[in-house]
DSSP file (Angstrom, degrees, kcal/mol; ACC not computed):
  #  RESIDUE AA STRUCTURE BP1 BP2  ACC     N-H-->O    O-->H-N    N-H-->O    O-->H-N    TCO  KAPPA ALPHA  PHI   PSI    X-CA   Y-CA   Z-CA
    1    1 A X              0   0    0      0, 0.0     0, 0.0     0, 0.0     0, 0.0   0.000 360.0 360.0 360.0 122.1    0.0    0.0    0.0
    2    2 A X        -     0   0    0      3,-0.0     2,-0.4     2,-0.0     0, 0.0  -0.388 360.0-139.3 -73.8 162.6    1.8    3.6   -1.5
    3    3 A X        -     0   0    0     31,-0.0     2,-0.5     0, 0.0    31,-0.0  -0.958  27.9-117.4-100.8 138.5    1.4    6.9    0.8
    4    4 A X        -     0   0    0     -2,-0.4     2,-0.2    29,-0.0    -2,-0.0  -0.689  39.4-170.2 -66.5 119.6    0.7    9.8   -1.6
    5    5 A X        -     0   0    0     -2,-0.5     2,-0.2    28,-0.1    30,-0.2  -0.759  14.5-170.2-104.1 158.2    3.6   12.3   -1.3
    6    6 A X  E     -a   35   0A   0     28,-1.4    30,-2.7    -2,-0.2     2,-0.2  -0.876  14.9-146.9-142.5 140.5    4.0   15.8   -2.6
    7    7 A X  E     -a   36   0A   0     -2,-0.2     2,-0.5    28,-0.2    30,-0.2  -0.487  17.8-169.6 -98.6 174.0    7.2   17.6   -2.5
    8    8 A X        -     0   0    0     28,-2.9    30,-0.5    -2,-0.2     3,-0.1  -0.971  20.9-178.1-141.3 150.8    6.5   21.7   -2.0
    9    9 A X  S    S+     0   0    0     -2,-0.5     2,-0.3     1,-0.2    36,-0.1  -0.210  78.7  67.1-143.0  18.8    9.6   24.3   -2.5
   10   10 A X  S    S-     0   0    0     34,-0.1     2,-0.4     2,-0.0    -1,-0.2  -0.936  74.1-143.1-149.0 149.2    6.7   26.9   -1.5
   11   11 A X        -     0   0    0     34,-2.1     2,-0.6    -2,-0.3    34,-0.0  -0.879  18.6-175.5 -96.4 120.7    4.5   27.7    1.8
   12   12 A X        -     0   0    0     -2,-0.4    36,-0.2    34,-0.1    37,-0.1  -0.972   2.8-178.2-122.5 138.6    1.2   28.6    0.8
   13   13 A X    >   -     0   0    0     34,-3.6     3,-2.2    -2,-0.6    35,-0.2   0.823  22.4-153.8 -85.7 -28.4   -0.9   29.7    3.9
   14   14 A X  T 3  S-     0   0    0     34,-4.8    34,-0.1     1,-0.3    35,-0.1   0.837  73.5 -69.8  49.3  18.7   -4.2   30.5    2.7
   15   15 A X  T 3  S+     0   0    0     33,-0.2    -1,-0.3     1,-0.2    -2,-0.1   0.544 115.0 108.1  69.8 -14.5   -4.1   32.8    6.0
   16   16 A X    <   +     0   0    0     -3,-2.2    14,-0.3     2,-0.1     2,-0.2   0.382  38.5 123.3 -96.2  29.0   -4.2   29.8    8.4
   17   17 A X        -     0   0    0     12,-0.1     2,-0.9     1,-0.1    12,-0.2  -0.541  55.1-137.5 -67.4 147.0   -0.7   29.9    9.7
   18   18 A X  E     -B   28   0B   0     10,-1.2    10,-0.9    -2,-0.2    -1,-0.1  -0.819  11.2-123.2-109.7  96.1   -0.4   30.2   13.5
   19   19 A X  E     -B   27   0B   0     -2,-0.9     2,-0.5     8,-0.2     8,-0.2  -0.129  22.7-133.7 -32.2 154.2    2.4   32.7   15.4
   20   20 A X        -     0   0    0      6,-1.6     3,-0.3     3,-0.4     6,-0.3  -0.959  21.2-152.4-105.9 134.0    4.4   30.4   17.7
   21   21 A X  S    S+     0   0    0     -2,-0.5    -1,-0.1     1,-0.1    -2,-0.0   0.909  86.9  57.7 -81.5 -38.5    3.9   33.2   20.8
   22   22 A X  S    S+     0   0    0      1,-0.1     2,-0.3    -3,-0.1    -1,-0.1   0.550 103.8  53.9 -53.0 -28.6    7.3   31.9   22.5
   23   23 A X  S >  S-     0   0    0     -3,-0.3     3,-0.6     3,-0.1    -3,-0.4  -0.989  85.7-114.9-137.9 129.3    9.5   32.6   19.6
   24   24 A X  T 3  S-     0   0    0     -2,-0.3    -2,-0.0     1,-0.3    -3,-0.0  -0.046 104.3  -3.6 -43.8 139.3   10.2   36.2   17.2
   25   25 A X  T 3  S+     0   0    0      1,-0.1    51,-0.4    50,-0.1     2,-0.4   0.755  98.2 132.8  41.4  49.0    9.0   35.3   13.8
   26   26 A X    <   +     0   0    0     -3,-0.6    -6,-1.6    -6,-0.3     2,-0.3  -0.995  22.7 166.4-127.6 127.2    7.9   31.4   14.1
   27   27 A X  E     -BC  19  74B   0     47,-4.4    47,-2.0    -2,-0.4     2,-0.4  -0.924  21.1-144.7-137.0 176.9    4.7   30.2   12.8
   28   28 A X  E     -BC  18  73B   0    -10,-0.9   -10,-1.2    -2,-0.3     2,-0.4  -0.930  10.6-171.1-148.6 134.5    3.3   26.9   12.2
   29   29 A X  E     - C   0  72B   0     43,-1.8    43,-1.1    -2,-0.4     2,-0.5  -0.943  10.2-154.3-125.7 138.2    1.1   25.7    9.6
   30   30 A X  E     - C   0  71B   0     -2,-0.4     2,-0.3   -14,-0.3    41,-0.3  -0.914  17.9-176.5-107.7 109.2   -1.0   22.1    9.0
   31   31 A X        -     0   0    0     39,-0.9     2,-0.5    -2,-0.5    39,-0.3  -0.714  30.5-106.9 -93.2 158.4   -1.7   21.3    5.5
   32   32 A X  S    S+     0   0    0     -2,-0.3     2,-0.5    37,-0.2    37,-0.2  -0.589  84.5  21.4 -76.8 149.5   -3.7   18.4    4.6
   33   33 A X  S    S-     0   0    0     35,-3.5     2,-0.3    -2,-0.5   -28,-0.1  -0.952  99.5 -61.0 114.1-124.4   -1.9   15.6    3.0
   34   34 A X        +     0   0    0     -2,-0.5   -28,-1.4    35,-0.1     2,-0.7  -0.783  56.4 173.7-145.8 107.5    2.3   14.5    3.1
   35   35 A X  E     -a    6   0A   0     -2,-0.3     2,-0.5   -30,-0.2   -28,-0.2  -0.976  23.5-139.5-124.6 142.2    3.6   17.0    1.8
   36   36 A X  E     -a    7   0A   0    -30,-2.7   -28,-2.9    -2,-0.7     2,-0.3  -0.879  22.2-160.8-107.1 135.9    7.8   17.0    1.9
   37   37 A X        -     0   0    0     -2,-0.5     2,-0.5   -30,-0.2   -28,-0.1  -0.922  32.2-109.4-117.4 143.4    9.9   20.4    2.7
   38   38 A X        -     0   0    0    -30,-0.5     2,-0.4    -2,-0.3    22,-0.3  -0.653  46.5-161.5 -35.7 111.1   13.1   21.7    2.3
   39   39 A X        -     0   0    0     -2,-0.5     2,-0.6    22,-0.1    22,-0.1  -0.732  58.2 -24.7 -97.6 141.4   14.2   21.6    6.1
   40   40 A X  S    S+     0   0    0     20,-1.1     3,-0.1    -2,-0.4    -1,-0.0   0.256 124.8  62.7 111.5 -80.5   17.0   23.6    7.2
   41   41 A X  S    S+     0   0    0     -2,-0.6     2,-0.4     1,-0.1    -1,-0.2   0.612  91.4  53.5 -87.0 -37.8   19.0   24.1    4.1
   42   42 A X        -     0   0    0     18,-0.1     2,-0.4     0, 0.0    18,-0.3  -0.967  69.5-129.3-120.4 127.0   17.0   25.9    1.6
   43   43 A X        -     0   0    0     -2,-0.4    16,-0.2    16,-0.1     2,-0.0  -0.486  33.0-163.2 -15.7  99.0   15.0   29.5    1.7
   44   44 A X        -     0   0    0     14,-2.0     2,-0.4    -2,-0.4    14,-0.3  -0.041  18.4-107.0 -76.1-166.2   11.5   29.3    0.5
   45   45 A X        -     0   0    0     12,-0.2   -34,-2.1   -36,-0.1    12,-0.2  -0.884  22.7-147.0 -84.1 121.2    9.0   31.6   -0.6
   46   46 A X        +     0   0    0     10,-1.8   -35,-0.2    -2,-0.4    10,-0.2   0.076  24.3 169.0 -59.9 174.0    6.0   32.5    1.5
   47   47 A X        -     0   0    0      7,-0.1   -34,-3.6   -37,-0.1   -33,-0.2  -0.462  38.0-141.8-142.0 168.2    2.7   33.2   -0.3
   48   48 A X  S    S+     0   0    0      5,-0.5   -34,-4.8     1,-0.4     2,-0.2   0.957  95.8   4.2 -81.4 -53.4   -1.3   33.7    0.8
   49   49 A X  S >  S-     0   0    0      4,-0.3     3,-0.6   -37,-0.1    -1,-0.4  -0.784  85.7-104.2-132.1 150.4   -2.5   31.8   -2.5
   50   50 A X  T 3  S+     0   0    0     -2,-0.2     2,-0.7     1,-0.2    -1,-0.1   0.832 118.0  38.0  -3.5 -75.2   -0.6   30.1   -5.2
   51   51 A X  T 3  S+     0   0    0     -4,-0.0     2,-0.3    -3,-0.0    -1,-0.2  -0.280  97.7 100.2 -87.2  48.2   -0.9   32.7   -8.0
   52   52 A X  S <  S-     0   0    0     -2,-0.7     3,-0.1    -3,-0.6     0, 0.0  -0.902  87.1 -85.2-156.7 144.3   -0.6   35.5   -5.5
   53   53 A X        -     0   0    0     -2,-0.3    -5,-0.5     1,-0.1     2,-0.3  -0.124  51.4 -92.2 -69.8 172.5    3.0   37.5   -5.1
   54   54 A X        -     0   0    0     -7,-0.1    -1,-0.1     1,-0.1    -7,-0.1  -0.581  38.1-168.7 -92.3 135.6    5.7   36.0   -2.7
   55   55 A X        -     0   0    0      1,-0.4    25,-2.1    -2,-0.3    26,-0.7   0.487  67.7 -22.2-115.1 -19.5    4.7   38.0    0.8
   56   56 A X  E     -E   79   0C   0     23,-0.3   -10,-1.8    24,-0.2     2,-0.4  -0.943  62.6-103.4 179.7 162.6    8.2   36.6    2.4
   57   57 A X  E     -E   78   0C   0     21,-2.1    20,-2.0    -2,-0.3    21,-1.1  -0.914  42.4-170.3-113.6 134.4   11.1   34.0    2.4
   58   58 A X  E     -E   76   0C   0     -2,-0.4   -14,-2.0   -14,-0.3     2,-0.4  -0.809  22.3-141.0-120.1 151.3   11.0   31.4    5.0
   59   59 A X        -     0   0    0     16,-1.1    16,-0.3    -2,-0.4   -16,-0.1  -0.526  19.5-146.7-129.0  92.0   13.1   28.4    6.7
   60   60 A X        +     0   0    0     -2,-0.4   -20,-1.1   -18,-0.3    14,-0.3   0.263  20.6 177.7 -54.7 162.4   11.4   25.8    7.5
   61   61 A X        +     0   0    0     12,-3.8     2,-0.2     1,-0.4    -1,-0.2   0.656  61.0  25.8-150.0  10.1   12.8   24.2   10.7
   62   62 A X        +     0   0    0     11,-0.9    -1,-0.4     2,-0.0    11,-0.4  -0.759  45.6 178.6-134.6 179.5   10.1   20.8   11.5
   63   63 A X        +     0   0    0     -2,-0.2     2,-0.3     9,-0.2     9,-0.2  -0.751   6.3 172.3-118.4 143.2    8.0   18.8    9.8
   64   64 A X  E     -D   71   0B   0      7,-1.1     7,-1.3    -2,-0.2     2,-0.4  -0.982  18.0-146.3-146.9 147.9    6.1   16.1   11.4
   65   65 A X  E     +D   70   0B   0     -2,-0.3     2,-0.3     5,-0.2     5,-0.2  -0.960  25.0 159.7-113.2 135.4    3.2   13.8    9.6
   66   66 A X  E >   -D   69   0B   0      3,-2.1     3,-1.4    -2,-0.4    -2,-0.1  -0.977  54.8  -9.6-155.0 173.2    0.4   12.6   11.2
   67   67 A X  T 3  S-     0   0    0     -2,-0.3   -34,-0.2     1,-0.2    -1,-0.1   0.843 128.1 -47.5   2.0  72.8   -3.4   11.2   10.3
   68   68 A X  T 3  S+     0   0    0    -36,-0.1   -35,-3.5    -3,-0.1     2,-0.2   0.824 119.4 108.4  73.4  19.7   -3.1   12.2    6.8
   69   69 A X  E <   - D   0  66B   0     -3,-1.4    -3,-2.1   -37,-0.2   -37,-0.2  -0.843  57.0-140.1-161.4 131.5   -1.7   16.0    7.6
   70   70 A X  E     - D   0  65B   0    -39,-0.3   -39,-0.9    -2,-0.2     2,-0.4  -0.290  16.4-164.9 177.2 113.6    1.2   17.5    7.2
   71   71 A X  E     -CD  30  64B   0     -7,-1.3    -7,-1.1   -41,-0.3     2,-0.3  -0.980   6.5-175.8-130.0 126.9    2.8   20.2   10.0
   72   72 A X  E     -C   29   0B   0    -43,-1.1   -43,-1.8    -2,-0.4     2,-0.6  -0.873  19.0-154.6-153.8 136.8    5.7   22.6    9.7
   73   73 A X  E     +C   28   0B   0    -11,-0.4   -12,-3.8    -2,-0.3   -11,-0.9  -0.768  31.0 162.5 -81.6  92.7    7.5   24.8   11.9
   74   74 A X  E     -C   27   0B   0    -47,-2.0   -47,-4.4    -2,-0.6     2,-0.3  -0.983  32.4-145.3-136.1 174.9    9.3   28.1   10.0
   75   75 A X        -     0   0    0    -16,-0.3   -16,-1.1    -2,-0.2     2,-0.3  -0.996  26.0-119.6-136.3 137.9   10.5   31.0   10.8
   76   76 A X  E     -E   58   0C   0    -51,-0.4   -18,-0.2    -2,-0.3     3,-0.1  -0.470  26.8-175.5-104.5 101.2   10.0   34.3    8.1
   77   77 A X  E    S+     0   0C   0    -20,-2.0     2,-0.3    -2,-0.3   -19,-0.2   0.499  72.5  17.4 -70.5 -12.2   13.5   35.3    7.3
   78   78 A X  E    S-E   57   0C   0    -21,-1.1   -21,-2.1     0, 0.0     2,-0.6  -0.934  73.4-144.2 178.7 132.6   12.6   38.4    5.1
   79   79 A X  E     -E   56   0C   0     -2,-0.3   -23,-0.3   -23,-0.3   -24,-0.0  -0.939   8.5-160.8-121.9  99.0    8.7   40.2    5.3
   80   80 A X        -     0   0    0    -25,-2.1   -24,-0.2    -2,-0.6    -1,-0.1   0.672  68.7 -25.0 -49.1 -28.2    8.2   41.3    1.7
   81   81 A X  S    S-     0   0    0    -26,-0.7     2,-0.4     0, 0.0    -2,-0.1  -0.122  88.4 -54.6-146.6-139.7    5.4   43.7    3.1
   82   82 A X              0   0    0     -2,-0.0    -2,-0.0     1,-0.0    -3,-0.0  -0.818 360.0 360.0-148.6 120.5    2.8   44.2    6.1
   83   83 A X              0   0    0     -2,-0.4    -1,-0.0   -28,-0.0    -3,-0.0   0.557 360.0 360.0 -67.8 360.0    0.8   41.9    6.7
């Protein structure tokens, strides 16, 4: 039996990312699915929607999967804007 994977080299938020309150610029967002991230190593690009300009560059710094959804920890190296 496969898992369905999909790998993402962008955070899109759709506005439900979550401030971490403990730490400057950490948020954490749950997509549905398995989704694989850069961790670490690579700068990302932030955005609200898909087709929608890049709002920030990020680094993600967990991922964890569990029942079918998809968790990741970054923290917004460079704020294109205001949110």
């Amino acid at each position: 039996m496969g898992m369905p994977l999909e790998m993402n080299w962008m955070i899109v938020t759709k506005g439900k990312e979550e401030k971490v309150v403990d730490k400057e610029n950490y948020y954490i967002l749950t997509k549905e699915g398995y989704r694989l991230y850069p961790l670490d190593i690579a700068v990302v690009e932030v955005r609200k929607e898909k087709q929608t300009a890049t709002i920030g560059l990020a680094e993600i710094k967990e991922m964890k999967w569990k029942d079918g959804y998809t968790t990741i920890t970054y923290v917004l190296k460079k704020l294109n804007g205001v949110n």
